[in-house]
The first five atom37 places (N, CA, C, CB, O) and aatype in JSON, in Angstrom:
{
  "aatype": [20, 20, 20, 20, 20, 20, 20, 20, 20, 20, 20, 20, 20, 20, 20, 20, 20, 20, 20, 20, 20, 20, 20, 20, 20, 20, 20, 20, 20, 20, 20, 20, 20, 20, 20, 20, 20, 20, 20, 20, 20, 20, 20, 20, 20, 20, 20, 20, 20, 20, 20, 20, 20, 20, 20, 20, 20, 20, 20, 20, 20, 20, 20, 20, 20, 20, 20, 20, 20, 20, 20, 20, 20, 20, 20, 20, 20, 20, 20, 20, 20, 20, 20, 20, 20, 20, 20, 20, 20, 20, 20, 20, 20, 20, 20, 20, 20, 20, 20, 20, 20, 20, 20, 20, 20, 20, 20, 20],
  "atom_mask": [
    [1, 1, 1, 1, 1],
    [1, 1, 1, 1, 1],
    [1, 1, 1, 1, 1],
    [1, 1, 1, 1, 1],
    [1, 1, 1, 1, 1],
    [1, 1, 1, 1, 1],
    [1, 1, 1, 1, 1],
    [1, 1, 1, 1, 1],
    [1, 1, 1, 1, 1],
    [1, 1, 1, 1, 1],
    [1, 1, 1, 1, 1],
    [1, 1, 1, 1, 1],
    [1, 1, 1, 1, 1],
    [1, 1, 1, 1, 1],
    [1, 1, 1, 1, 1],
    [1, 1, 1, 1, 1],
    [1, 1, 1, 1, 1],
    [1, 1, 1, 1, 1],
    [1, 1, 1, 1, 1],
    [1, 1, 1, 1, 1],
    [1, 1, 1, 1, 1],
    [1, 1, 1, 1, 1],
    [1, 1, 1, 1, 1],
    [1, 1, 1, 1, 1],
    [1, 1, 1, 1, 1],
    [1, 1, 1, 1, 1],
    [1, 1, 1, 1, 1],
    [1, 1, 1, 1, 1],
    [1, 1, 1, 1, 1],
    [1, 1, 1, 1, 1],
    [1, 1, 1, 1, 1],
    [1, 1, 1, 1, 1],
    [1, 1, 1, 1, 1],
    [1, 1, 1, 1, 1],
    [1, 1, 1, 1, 1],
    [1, 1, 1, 1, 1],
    [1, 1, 1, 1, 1],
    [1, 1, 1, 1, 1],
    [1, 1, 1, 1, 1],
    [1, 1, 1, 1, 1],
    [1, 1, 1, 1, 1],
    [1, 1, 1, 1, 1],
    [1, 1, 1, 1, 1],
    [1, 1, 1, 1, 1],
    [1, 1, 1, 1, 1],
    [1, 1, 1, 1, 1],
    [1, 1, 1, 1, 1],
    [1, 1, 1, 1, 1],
    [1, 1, 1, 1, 1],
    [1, 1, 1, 1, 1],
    [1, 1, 1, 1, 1],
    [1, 1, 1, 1, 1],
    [1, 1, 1, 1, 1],
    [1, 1, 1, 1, 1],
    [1, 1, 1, 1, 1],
    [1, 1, 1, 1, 1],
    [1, 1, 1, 1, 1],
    [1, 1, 1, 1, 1],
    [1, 1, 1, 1, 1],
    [1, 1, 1, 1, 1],
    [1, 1, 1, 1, 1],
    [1, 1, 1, 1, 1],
    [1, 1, 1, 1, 1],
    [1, 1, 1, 1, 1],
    [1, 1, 1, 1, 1],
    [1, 1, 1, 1, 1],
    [1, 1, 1, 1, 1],
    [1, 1, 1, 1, 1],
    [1, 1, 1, 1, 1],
    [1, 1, 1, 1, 1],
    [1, 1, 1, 1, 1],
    [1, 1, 1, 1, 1],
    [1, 1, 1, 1, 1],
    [1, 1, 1, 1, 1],
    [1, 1, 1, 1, 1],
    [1, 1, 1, 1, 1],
    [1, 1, 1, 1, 1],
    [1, 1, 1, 1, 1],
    [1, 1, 1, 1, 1],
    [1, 1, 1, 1, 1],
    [1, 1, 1, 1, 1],
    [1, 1, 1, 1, 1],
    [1, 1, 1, 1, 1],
    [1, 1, 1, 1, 1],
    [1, 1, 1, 1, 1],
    [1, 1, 1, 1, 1],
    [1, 1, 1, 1, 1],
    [1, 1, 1, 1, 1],
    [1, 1, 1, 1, 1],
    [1, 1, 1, 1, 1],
    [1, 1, 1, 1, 1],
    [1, 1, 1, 1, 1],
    [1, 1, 1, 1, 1],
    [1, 1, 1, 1, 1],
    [1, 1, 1, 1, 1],
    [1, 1, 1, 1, 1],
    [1, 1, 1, 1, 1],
    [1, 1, 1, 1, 1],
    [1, 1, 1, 1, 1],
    [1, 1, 1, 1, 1],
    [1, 1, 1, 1, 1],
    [1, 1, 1, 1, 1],
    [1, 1, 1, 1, 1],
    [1, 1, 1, 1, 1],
    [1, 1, 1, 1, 1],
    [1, 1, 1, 1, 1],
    [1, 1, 1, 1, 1],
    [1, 1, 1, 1, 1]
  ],
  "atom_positions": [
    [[-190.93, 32.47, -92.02], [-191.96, 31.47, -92.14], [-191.66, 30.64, -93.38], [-193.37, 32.12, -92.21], [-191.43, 31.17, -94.47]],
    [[-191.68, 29.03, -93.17], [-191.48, 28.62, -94.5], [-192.8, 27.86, -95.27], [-190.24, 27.69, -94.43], [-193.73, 27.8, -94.47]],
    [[-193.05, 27.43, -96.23], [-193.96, 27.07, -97.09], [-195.07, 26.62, -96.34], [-193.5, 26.17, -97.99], [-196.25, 26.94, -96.46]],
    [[-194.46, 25.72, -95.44], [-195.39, 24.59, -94.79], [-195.99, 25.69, -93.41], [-194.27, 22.84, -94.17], [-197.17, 25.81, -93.08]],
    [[-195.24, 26.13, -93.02], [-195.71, 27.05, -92.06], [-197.29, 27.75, -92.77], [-194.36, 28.28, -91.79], [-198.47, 27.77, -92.41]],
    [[-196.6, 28.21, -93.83], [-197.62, 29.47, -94.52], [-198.97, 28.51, -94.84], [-196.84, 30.36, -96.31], [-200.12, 28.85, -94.55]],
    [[-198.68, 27.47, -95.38], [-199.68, 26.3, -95.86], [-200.37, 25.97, -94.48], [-198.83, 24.82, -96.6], [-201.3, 25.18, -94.67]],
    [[-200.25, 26.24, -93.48], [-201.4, 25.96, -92.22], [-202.21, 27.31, -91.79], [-200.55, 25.39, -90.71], [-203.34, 27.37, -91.29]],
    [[-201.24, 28.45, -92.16], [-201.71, 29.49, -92.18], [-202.92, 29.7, -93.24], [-200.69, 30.25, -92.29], [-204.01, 30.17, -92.92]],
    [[-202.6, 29.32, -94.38], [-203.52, 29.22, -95.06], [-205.07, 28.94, -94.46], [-203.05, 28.38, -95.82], [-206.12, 29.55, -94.23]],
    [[-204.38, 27.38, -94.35], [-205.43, 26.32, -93.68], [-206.54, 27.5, -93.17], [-204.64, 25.19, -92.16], [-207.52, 28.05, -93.67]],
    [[-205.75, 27.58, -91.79], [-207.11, 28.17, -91.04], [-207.7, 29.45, -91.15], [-206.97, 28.15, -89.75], [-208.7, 29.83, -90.55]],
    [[-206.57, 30.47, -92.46], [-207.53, 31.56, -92.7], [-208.67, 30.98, -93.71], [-206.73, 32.91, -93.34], [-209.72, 31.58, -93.96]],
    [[-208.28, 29.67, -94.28], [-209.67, 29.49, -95.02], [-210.54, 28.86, -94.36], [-209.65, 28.81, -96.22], [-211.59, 28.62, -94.97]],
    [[-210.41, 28.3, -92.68], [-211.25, 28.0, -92.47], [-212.36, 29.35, -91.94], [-210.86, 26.97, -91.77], [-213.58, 29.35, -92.11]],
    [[-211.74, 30.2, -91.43], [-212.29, 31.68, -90.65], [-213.12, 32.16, -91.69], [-211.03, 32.97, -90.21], [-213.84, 33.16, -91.62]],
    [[-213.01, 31.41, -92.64], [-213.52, 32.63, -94.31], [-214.47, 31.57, -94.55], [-212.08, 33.04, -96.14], [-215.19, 31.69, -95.54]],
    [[-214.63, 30.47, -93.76], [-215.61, 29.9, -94.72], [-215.58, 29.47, -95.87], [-216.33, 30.49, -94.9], [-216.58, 29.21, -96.54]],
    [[-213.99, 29.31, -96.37], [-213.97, 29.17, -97.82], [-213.4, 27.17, -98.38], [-212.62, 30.66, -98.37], [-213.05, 26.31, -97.58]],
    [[-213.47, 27.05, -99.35], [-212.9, 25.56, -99.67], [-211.59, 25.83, -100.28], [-213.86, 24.61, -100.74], [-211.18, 26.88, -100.76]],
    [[-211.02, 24.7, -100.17], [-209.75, 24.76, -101.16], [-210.25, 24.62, -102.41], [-208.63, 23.65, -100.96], [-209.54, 25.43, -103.02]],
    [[-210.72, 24.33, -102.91], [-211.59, 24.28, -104.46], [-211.82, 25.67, -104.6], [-213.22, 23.38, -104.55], [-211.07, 26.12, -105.47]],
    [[-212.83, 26.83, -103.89], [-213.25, 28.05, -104.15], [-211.7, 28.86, -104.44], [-214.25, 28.61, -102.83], [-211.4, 29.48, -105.46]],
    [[-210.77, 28.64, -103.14], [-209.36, 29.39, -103.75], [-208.65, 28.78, -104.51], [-208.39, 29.77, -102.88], [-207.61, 29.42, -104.59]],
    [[-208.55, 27.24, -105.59], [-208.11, 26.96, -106.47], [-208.73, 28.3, -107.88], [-208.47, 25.4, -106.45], [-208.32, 29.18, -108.64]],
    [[-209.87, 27.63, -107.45], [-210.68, 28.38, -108.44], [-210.39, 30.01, -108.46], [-212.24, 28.1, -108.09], [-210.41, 30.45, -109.61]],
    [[-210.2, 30.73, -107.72], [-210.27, 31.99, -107.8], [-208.47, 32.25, -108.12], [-211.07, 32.67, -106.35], [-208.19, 33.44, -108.23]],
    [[-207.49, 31.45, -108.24], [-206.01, 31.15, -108.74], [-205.87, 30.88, -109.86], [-205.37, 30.2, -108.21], [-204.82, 30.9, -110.51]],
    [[-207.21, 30.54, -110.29], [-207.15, 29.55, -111.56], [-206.02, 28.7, -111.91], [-207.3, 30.26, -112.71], [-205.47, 28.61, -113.01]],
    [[-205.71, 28.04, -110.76], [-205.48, 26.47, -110.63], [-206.29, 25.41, -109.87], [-204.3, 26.31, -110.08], [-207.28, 25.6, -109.17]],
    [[-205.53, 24.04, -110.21], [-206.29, 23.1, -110.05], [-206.28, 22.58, -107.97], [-205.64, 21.93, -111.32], [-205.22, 22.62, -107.33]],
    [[-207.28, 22.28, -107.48], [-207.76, 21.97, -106.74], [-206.75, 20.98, -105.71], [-208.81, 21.6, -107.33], [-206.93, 20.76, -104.51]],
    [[-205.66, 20.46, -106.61], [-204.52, 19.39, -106.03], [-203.07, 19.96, -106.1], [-204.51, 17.94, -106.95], [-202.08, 19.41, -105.63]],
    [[-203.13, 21.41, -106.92], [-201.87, 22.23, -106.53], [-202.45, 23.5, -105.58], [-201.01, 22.85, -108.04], [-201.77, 24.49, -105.31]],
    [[-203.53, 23.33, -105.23], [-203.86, 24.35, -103.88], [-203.01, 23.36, -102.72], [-206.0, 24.56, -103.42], [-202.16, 23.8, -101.94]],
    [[-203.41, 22.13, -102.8], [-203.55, 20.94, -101.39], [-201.83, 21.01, -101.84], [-204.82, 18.85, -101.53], [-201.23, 20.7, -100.81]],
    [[-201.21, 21.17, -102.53], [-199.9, 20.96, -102.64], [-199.2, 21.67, -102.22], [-199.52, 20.81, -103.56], [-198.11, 21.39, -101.73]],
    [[-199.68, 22.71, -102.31], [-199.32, 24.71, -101.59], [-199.4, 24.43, -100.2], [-200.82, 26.32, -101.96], [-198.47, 24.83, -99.49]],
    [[-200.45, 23.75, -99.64], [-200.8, 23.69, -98.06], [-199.78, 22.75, -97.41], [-202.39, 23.09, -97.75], [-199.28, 22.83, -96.29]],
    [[-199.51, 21.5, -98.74], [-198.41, 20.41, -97.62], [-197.36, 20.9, -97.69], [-198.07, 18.79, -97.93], [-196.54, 20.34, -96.96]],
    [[-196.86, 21.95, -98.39], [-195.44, 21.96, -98.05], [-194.86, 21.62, -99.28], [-195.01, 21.02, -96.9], [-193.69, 21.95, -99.49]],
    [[-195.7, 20.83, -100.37], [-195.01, 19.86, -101.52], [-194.75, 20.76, -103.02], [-196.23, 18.38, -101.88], [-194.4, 20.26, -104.09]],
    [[-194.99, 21.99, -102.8], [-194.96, 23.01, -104.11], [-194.52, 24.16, -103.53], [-196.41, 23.33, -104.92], [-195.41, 24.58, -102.79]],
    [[-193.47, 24.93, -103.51], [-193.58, 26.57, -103.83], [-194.35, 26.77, -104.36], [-192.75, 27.29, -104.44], [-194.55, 26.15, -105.41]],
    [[-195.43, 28.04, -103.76], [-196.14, 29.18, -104.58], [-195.63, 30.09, -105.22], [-196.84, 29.83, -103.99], [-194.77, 30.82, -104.72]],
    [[-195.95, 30.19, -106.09], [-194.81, 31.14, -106.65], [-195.76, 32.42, -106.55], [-194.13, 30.76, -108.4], [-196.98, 32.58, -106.48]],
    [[-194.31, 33.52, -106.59], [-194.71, 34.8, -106.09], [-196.08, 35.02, -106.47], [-193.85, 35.9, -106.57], [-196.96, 34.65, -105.69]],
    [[-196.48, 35.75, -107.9], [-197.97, 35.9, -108.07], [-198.92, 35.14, -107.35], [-198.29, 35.69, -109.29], [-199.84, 35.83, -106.92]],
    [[-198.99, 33.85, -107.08], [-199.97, 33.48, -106.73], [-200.32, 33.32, -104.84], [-199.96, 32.36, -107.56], [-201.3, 32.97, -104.17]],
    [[-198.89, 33.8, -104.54], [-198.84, 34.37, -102.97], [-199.1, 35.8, -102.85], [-197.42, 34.17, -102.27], [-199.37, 36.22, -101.72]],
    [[-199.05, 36.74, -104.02], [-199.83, 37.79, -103.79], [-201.39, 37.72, -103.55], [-199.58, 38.53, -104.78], [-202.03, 38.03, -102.55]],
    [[-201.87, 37.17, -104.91], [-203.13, 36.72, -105.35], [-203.91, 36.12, -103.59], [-202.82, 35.3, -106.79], [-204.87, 36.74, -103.11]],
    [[-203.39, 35.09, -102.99], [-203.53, 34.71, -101.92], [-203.74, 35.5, -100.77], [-202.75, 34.12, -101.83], [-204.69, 35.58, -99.99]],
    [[-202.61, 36.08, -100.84], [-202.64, 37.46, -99.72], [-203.61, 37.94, -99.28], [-202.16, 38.61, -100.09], [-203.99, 38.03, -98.11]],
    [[-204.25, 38.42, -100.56], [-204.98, 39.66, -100.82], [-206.68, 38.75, -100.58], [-204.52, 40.48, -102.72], [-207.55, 39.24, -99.85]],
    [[-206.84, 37.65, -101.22], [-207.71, 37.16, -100.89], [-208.6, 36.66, -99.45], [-207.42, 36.59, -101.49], [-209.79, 36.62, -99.12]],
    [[-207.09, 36.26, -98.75], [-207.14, 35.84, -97.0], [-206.51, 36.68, -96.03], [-206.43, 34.47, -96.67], [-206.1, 36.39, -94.9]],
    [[-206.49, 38.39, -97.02], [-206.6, 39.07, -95.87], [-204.88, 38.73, -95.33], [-208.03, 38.45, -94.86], [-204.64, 39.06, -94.17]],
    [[-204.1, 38.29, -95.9], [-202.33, 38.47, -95.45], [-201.96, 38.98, -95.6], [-201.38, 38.04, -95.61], [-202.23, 39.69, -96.57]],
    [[-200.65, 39.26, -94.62], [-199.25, 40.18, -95.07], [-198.53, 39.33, -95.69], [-198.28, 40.85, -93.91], [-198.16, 38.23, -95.29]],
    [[-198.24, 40.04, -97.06], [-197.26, 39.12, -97.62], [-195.52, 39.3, -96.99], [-197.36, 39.44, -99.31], [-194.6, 38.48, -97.02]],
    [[-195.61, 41.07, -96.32], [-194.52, 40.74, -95.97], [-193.95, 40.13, -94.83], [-194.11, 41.49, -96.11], [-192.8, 39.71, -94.83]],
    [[-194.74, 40.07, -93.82], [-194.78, 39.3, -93.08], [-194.45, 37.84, -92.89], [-195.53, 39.51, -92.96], [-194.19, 37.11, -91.93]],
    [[-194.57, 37.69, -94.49], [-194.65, 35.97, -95.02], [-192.66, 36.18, -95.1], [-195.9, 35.49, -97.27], [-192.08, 35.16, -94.74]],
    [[-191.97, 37.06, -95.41], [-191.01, 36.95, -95.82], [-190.16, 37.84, -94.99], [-191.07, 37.07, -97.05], [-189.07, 38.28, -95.35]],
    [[-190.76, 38.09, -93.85], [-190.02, 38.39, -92.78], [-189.39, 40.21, -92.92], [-188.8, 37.13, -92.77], [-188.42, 40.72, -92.37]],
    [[-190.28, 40.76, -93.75], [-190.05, 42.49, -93.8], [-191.31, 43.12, -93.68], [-189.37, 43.1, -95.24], [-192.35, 43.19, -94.34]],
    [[-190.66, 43.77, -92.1], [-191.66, 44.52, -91.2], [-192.2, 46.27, -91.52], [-190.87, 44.47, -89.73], [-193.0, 47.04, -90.98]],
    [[-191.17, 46.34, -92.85], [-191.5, 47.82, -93.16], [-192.4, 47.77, -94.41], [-190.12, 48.77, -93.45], [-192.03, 47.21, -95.44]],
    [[-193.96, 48.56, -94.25], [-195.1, 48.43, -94.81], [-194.49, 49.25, -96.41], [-196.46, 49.16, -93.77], [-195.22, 49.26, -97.4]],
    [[-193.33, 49.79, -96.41], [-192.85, 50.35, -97.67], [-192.24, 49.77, -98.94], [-192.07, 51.08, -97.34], [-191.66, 50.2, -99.94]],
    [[-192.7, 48.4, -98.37], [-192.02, 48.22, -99.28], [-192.87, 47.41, -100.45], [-190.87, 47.64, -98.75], [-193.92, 46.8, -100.22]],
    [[-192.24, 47.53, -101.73], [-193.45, 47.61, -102.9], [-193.88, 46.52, -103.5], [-193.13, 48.38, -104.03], [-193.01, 45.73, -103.14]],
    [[-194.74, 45.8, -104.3], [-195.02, 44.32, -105.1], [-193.89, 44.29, -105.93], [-196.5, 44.15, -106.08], [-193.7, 43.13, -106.3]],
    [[-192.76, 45.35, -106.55], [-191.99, 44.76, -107.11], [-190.7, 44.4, -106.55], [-191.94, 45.28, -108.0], [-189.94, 43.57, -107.04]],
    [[-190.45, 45.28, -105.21], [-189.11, 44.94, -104.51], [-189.5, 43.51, -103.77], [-188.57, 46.26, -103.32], [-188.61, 42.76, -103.37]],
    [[-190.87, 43.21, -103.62], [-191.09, 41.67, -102.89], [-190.56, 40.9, -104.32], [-193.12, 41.17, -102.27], [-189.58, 40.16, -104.25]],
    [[-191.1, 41.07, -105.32], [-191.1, 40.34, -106.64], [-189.27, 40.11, -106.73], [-191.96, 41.46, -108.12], [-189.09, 38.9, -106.88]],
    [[-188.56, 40.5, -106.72], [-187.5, 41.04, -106.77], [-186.55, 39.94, -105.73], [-187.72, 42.61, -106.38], [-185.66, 39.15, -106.05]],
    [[-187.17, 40.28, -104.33], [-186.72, 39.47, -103.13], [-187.34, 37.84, -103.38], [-187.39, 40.25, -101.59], [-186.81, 37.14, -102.52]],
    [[-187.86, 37.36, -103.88], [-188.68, 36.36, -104.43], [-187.53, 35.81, -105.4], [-190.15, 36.91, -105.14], [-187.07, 34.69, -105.2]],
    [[-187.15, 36.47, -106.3], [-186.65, 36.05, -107.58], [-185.28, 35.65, -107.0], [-186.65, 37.21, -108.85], [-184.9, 34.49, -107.12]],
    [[-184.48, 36.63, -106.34], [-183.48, 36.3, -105.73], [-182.81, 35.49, -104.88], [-183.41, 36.81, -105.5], [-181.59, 35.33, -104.79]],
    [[-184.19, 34.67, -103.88], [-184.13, 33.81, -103.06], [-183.46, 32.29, -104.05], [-185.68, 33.8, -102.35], [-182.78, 31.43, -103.5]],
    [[-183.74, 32.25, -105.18], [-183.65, 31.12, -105.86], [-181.9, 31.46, -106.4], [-185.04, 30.96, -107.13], [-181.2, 30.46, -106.3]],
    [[-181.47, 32.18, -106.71], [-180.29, 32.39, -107.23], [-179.09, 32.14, -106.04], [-180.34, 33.83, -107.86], [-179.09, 32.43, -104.85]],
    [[-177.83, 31.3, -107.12], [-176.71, 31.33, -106.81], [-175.74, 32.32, -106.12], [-176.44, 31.08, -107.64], [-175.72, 33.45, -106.62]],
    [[-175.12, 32.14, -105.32], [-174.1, 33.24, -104.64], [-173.47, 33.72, -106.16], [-172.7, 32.44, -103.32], [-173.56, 34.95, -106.17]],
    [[-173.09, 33.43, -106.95], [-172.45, 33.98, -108.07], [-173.65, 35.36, -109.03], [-172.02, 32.41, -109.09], [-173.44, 36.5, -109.45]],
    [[-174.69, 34.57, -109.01], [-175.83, 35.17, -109.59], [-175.87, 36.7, -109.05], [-177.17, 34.31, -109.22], [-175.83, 37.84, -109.5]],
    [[-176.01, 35.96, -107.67], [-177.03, 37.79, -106.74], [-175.64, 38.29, -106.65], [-178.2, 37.75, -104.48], [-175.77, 39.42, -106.19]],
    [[-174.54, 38.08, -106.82], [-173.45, 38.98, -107.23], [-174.13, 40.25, -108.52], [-172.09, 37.84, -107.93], [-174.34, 41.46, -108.59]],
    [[-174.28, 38.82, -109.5], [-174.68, 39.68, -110.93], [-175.73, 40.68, -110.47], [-175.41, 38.66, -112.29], [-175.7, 41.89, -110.71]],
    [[-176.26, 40.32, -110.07], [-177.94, 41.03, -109.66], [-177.46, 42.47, -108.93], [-179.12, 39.82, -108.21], [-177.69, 43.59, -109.38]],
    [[-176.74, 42.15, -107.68], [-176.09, 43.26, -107.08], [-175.36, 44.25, -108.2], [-175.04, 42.67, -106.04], [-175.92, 45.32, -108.45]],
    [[-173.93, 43.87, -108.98], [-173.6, 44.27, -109.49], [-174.37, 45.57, -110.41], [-173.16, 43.4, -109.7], [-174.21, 46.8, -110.38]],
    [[-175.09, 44.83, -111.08], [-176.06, 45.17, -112.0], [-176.65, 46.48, -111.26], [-177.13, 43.92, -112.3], [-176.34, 47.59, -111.69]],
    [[-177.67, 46.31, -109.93], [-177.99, 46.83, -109.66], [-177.35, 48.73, -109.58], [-178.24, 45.98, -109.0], [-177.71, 49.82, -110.01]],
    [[-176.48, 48.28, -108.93], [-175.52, 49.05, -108.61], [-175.18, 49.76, -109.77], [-174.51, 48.4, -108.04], [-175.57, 50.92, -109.64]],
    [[-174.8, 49.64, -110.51], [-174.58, 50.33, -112.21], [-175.75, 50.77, -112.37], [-174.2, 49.3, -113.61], [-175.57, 51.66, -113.2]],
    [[-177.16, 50.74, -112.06], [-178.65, 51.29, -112.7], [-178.31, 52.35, -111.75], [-180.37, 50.33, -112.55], [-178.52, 53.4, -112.35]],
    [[-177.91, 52.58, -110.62], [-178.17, 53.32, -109.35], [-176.72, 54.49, -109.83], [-178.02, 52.11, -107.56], [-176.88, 55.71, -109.73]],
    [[-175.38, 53.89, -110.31], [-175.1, 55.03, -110.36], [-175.02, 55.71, -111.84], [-174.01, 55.06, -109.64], [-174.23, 56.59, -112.21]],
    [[-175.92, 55.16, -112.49], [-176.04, 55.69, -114.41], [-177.4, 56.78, -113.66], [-176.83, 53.84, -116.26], [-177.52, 57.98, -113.89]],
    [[-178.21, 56.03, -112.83], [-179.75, 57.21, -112.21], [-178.85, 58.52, -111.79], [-180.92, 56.48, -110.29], [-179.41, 59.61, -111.82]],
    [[-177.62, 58.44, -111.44], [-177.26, 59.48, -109.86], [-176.35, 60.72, -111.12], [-175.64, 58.3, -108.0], [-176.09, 61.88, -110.8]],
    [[-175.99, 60.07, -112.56], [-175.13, 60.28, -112.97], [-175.75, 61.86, -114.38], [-174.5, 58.7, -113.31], [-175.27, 62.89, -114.84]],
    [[-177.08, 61.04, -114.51], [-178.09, 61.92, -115.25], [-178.8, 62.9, -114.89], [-178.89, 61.38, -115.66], [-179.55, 63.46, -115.7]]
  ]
}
């Protein structure tokens, strides 16, 4: 699902809720024209505030990002989030990295 997708989704769970875009600015504590910006498509939400969202309208966040296994945690989404933005060279590093925490854990 991409932004704009999720931003209609939005839409009509706030309409089912009875709620305004002002009431979920407000409860984001942002402003009222980066909610409407979230909905067109014209801003990434950034992770926290697609949790924050979630949880408010009743979503799967993982669902939002296309992982069907309920195991998996706010920081491995946080994680999958962060990574989406990085360079093929980067999520090398990231991998790499990873991989060294996993076998220094296996090694102790």
């Amino acid at each position: 699902m991409n932004t704009k997708d999720f931003g209609k989704l939005i839409r009509k769970k706030l309409k089912e809720k009875n709620m305004t875009q002002a009431k979920l600015a407000e409860k984001l504590n942002v402003s009222k024209m980066q909610v409407s910006h979230y909905l067109n498509g014209q801003n990434d939400i950034p992770y926290q505030n697609m949790v924050k969202i979630c949880s408010i309208l009743n979503l799967n966040l993982n669902a939002f990002y296309g992982i069907y296994d309920a195991k998996v945690s706010n920081q491995e989404m946080m994680l999958i989030e962060l990574c989406r933005n990085l360079s093929a060279e980067e999520m090398n590093e990231v991998i790499s990295f990873a991989t060294y925490l996993a076998y220094r854990r296996k090694k102790t």
